[in-house]
C-alpha positions as CSV (number, residue, x, y, z in Angstrom):
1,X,0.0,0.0,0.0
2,X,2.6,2.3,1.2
3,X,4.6,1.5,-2.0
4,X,1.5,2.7,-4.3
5,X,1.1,5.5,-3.0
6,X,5.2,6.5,-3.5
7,X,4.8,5.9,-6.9
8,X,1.4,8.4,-7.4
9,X,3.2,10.6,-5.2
10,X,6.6,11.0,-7.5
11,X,4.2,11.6,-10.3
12,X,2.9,14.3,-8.6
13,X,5.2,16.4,-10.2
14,X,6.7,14.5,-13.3
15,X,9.0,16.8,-14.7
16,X,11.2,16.7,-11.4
17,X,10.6,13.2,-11.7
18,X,11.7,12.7,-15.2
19,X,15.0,14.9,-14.5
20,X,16.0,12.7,-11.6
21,X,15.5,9.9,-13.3
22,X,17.3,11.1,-16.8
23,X,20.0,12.3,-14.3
24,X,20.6,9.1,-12.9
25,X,20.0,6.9,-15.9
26,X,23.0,8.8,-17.8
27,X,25.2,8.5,-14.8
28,X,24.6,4.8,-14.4
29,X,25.0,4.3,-18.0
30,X,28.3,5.9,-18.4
31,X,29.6,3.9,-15.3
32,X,27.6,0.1,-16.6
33,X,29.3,0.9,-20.0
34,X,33.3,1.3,-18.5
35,X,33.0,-1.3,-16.4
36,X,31.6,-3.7,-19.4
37,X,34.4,-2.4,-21.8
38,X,37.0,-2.4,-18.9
39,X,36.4,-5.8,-17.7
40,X,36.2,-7.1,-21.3
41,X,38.8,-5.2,-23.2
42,X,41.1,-6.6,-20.6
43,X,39.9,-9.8,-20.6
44,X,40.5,-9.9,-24.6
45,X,43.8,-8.6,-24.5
46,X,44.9,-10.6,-22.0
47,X,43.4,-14.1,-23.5
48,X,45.4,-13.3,-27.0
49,X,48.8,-13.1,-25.1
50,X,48.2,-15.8,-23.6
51,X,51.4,-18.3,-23.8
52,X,53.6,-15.3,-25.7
53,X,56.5,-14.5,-24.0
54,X,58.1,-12.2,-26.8
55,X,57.2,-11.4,-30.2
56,X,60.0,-10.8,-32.9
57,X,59.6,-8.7,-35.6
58,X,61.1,-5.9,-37.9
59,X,62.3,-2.8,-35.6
60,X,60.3,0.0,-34.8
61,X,57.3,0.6,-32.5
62,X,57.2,-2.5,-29.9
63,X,53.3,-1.6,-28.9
64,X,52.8,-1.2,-33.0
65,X,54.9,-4.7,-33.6
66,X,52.1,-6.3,-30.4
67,X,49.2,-4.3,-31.7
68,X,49.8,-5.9,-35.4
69,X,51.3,-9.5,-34.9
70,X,48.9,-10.5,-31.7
71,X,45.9,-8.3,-32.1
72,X,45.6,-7.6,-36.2
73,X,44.6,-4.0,-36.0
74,X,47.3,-2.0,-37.1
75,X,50.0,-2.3,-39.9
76,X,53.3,-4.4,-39.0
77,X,56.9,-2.7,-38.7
78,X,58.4,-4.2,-41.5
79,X,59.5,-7.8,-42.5
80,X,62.4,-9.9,-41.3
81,X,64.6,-12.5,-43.3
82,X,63.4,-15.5,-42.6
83,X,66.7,-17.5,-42.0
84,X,68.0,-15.3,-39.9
85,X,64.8,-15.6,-37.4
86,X,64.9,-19.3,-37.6
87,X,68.3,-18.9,-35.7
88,X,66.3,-17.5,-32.9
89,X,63.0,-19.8,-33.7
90,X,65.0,-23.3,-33.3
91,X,67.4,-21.3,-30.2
92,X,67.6,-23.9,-26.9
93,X,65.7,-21.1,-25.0
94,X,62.4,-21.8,-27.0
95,X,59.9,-23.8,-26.3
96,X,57.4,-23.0,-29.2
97,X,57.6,-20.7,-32.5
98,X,54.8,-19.6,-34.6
99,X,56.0,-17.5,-37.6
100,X,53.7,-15.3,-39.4
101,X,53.3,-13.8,-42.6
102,X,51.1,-10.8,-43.7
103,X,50.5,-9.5,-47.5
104,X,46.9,-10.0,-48.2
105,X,43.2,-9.6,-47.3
106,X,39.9,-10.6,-48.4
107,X,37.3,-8.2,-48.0
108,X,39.1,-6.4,-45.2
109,X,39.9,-10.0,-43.3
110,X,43.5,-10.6,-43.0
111,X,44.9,-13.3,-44.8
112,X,47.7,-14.9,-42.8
113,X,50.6,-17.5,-43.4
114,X,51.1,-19.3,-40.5
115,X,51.1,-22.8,-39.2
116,X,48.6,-25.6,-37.7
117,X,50.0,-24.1,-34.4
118,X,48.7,-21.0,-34.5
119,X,45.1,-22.4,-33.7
120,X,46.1,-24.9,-31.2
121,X,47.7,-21.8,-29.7
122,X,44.0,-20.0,-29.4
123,X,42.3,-23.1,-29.2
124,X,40.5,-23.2,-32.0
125,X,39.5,-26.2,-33.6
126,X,37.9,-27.2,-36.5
127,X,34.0,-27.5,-37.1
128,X,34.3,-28.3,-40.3
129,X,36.7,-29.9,-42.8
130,X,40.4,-30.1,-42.4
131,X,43.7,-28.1,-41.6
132,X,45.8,-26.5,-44.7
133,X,48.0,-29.0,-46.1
134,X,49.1,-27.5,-49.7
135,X,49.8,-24.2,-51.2
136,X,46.9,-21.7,-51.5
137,X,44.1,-24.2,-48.7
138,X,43.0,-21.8,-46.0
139,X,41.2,-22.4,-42.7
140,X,38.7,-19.6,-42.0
141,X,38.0,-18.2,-38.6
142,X,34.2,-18.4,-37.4
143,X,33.0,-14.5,-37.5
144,X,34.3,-14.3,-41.3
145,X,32.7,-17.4,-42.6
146,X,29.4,-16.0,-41.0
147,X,29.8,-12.8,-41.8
148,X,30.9,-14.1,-45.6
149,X,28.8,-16.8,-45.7
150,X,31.6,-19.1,-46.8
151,X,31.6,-22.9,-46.8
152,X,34.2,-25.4,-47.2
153,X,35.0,-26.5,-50.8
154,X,34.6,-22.3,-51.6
155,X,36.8,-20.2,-54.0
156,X,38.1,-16.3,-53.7
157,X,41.1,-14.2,-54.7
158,X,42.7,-12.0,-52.3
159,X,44.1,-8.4,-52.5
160,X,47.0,-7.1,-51.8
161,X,47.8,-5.2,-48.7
162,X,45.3,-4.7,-45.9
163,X,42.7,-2.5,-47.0
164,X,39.7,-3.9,-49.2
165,X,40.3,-1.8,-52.1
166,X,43.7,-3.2,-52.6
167,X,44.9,-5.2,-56.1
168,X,43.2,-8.0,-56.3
169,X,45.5,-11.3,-57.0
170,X,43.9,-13.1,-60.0
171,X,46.9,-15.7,-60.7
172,X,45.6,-17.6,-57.7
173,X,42.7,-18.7,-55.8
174,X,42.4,-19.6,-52.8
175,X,40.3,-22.9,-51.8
176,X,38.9,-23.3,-48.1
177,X,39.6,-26.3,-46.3
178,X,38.6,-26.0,-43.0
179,X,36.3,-23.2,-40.8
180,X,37.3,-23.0,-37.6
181,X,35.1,-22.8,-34.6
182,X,34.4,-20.0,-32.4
183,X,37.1,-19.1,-29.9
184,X,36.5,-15.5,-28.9
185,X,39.8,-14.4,-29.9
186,X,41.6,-12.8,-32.3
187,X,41.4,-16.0,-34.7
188,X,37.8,-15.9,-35.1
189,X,38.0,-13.1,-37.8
190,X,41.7,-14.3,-39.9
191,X,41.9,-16.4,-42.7
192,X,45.1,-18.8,-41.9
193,X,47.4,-20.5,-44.7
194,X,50.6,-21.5,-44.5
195,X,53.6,-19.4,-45.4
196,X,54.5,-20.9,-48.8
197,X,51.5,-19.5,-50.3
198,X,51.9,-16.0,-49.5
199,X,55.8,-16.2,-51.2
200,X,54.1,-18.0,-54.1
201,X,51.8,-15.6,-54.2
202,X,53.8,-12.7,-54.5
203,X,56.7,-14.4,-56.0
204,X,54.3,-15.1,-59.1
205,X,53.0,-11.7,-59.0
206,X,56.6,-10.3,-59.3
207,X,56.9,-12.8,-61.7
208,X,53.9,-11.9,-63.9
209,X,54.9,-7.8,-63.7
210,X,58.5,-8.6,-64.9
211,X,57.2,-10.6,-67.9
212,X,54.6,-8.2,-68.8
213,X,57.3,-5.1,-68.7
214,X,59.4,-7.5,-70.8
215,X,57.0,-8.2,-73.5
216,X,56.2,-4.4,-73.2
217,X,60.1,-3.8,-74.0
218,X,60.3,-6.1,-77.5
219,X,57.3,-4.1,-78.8
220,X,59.0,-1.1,-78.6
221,X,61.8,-1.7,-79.8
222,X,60.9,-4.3,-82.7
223,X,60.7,-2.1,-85.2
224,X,60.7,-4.4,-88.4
225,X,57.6,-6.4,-87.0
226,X,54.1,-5.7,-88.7
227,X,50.5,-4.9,-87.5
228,X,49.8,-8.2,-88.2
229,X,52.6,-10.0,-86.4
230,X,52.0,-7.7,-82.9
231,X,48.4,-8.7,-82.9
232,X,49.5,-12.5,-83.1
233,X,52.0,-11.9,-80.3
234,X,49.4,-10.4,-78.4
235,X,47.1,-13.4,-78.5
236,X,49.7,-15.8,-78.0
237,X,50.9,-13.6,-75.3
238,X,47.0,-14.2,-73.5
239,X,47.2,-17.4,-74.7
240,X,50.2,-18.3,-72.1
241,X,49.1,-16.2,-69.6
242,X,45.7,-18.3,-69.7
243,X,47.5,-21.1,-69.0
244,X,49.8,-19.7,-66.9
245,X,46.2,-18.7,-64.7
246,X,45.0,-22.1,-64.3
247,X,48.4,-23.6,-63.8
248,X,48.5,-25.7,-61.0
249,X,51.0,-24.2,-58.3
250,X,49.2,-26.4,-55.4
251,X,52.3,-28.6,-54.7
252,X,55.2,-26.3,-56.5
253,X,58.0,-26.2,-53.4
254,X,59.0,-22.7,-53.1
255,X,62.3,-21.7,-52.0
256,X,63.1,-20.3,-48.7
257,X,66.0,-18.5,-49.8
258,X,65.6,-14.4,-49.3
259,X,62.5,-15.0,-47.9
260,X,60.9,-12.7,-45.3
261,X,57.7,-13.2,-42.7
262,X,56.2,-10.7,-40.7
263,X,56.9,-11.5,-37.0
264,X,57.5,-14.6,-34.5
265,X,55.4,-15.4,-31.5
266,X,57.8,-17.0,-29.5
267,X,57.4,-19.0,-26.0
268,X,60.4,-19.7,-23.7
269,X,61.8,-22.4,-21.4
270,X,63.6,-20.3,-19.5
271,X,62.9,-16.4,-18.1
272,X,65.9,-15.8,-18.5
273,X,65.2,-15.1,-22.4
274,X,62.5,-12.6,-21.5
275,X,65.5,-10.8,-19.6
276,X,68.3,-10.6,-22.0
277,X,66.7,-11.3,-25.4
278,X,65.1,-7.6,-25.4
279,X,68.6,-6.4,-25.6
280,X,70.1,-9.1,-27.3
281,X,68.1,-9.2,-30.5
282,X,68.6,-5.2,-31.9
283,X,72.3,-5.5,-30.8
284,X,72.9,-8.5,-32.9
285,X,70.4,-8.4,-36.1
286,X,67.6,-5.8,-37.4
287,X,65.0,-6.6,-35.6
288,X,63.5,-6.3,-31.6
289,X,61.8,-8.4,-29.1
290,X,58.6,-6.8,-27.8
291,X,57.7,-8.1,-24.9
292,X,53.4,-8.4,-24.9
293,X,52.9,-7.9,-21.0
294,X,54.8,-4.7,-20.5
295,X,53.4,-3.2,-23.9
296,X,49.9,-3.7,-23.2
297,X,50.2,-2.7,-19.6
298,X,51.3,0.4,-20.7
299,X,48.4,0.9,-23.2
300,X,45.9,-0.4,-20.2
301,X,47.9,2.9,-18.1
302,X,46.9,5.3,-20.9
303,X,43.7,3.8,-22.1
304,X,42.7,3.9,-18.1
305,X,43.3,7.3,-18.1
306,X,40.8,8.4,-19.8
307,X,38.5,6.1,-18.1
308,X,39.2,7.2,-15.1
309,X,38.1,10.5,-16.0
310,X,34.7,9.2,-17.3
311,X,34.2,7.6,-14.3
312,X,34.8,10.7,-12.1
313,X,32.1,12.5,-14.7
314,X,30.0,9.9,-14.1
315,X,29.7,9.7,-10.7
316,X,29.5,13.8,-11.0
317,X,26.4,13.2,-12.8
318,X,25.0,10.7,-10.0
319,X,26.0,12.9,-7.3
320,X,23.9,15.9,-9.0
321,X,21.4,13.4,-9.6
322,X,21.0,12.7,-5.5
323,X,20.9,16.9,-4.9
324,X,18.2,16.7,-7.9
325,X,15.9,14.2,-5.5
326,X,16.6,15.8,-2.1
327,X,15.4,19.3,-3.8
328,X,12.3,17.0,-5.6
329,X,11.9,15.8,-2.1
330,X,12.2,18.8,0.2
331,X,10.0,20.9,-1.5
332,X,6.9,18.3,-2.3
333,X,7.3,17.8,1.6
334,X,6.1,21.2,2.2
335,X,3.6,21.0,-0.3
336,X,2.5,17.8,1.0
337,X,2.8,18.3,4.8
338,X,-1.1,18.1,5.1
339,X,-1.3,14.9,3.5
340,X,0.8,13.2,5.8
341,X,-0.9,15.1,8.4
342,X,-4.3,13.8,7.4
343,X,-2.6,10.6,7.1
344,X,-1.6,10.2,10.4
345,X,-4.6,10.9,11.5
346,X,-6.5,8.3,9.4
347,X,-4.1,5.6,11.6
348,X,-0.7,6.3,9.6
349,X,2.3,5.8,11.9
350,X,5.4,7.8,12.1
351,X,7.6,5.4,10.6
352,X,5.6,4.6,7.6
353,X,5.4,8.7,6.9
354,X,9.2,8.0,7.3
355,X,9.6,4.5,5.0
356,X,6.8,6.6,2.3
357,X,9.4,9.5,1.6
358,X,12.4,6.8,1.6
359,X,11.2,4.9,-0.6
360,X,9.4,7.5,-3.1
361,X,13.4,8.2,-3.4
362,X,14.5,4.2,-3.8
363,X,11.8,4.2,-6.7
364,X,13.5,7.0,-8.2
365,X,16.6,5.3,-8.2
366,X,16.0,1.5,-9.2
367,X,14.0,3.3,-11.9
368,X,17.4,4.9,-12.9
369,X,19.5,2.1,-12.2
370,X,17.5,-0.1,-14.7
371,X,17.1,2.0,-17.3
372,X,21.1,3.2,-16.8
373,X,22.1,-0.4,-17.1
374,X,19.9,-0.9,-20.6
375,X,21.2,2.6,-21.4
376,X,24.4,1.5,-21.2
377,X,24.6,-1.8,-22.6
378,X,22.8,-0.2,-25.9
379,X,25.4,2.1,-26.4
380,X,28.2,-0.9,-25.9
381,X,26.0,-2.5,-28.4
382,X,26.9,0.2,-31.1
383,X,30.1,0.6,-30.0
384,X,30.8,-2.9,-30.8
385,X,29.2,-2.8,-34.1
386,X,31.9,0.0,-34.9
387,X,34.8,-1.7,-33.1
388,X,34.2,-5.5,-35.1
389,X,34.0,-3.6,-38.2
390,X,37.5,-1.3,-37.5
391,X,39.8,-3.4,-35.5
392,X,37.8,-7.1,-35.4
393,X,37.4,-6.3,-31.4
394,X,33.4,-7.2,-30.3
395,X,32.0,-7.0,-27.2
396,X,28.8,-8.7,-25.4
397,X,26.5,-6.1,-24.2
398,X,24.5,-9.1,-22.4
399,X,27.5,-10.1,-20.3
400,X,27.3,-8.9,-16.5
401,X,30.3,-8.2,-14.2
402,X,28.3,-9.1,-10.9
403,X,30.7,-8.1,-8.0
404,X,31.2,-4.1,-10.0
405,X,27.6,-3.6,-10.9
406,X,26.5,-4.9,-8.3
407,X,28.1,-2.2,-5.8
408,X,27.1,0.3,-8.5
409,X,23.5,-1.2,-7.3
410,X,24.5,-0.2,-3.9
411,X,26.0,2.9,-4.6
412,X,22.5,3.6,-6.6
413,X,20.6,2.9,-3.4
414,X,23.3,4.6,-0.7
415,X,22.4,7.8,-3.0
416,X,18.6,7.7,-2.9
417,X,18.8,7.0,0.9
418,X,21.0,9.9,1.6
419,X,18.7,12.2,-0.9
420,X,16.0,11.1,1.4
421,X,17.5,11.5,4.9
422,X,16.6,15.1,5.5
423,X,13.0,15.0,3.9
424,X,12.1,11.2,5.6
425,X,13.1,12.7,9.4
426,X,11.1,16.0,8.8
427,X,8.2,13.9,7.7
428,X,8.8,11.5,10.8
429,X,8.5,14.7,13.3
430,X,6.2,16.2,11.7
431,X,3.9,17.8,14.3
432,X,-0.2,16.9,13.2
433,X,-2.3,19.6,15.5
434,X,0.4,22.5,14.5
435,X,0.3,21.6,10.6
436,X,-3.9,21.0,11.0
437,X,-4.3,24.1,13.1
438,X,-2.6,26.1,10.3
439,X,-4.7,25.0,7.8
């Protein structure tokens, strides 16, 4: 009974109502949506370095080198020769090496050389078909073969680079294998094939360019050859490069000489590599050892400043939301002193004047709260949408982090009983033949 009538009461005056609640809806929001992306921005970063001690890689940035051998969202630092990493690949210290090699995308999805390793490393496995085997068979992760709707036994040329608007290669396609199943990592949206197949790849397109500028080269200069005779170099030119197009390269060996990958994810034996090798690696060759777990605590410092400041804003917002009910509350007390009068003399004890007023201001609040937590979980919604699409990174607005929104729950509540505090005792003393005697 008591509880209906707090809820006619704080529609007594609905546009104080509807500020309170707005108030505390965008303050709760702002906090439910940091503590989702906090807890799961870490949680991703940390699952994908998971088992990397060090990554090796071309010199340069070391968070750039993490950010685009572990993560896939940003360009690599350069190559490295190949034989010279496999010194450090097949080094006592390691326990396991995963090379990779980056050229190509499909539709914005990296295409990456790598080996069978790399998804027991993320534990992925396969739902469907088999691991690559030959030159040119790819295992796709799970979000791209939904998102692409591809199947196993399906066709498709890459392009160069890692934008979608890059050349495409039309000398080779590549045939899926294998889909791999959903690991929530950074797996789920690459397209994995083994190193071979990326050399090939650009070997032959190298290849093709050089033959191209060469038959360019005898037309210009053979001046004694007729109309007739360029047209039937032309077509015999086609002719070859036809064939050349549906030559099978499948099971061609290609040569690791002057070859170059991307980067190494490397796991030690012994800590004492994650100590020296840092140091070691620039001193002695042309590349660097990032190490994952001091690079991405440093990003975790500077992304956390910013939301720390959020959360200070936020809980601005909430504290201006709790002066916003007191003042709702304080001044419908005086308006309403009469009613609690009468309703104290109809039988209405002090402390149920006092429980009305508290919880007229806990409605205002779990009203907030829940609307703050679907306010908030929205906007991670979009923000995901725009995060999968730029750097492969979703989130899951549905997840909740108990133990931190649950003392948000608490802190929502500590906020409407202190808003209420002053109004509830006033009501509690309030004196009934005074207040009727004045009326």
């Amino acid at each position: 009974m008591i509880t209906k009538i707090a809820w006619k009461n704080i529609w007594f005056k609905p546009l104080n109502t509807i500020l309170s609640i707005i108030l505390l809806t965008a303050s709760v929001a702002i906090i439910t949506l940091l503590i989702l992306l906090q807890d799961q921005f870490e949680k991703k970063f940390n699952d994908n370095i998971d088992g990397i001690d060090m990554v090796l890689g071309a010199q340069g940035s070391p968070l750039q080198l993490i950010l685009s051998s572990v993560y896939q969202v940003d360009a690599p630092t350069g190559n490295i020769d190949y034989a010279e990493a496999k010194k450090w690949m097949n080094h006592r210290f390691v326990e396991t090496a995963i090379p990779l090699a980056f050229g190509d995308n499909y539709r914005g999805f990296r295409i990456v050389g790598t080996t069978p390793e790399y998804l027991k490393k993320y534990g992925a496995e396969l739902s469907e078909g088999k691991v690559f085997e030959h030159n040119f068979d790819v295992v796709v992760g799970s979000a791209v073969a939904q998102k692409m709707n591809i199947k196993v036994g399906d066709k498709f040329f890459g392009s160069h680079g890692d934008s979608e608007e890059g050349e495409v290669h039309k000398d080779h396609a590549y045939v899926v294998t294998g889909i791999a199943s959903h690991s929530g990592k950074v797996v789920d949206n690459l397209i994995l094939c083994n190193i071979p197949s990326v050399w090939a790849m650009h070997d032959h397109e190298h290849e093709h360019n050089h033959d191209h500028d060469a038959t360019k080269e005898l037309h210009d200069h053979d001046d004694h050859a007729t109309a007739e005779e360029a047209h039937h170099h032309d077509d015999e030119h086609e002719h070859h490069a036809e064939e050349a197009h549906h030559h099978d390269h499948v099971d061609m060996p290609v040569s690791e000489e002057g070859k170059e990958i991307t980067a190494v994810l490397l796991k030690f034996k012994s800590k004492m590599a994650i100590v020296t090798w840092p140091r070691l690696i620039p001193q002695n060759t042309k590349m660097q050892g990032a190490l994952p777990a001091i690079e991405i605590n440093r990003l975790f410092t500077l992304f956390g400043i910013g939301l720390d400041a959020l959360q200070y804003l936020a809980y601005g917002i909430m504290l201006i939301s709790g002066i916003s009910i007191f003042i709702a509350l304080f001044n419908t007390l005086k308006e309403r002193k009469y009613e609690f009068a009468l309703l104290r003399v109809n039988g209405a004890s002090r402390l149920q004047l006092l429980m009305l007023v508290l919880i007229e201001s806990l409605l205002l609040c779990v009203t907030g709260y829940i609307f703050g937590t679907i306010v908030g979980r929205l906007a991670l919604s979009l923000i995901s949408g725009s995060s999968e699409s730029e750097f492969k990174i979703s989130f899951n607005p549905l997840e909740f982090v108990w133990e931190k929104e649950g003392y948000l729950f608490l802190l929502t509540i500590f906020v409407g009983v202190l808003a209420a505090v002053i109004p509830a005792v006033k009501a509690y003393g309030l004196n009934i033949s005074k207040t009727l005697a004045n009326a």
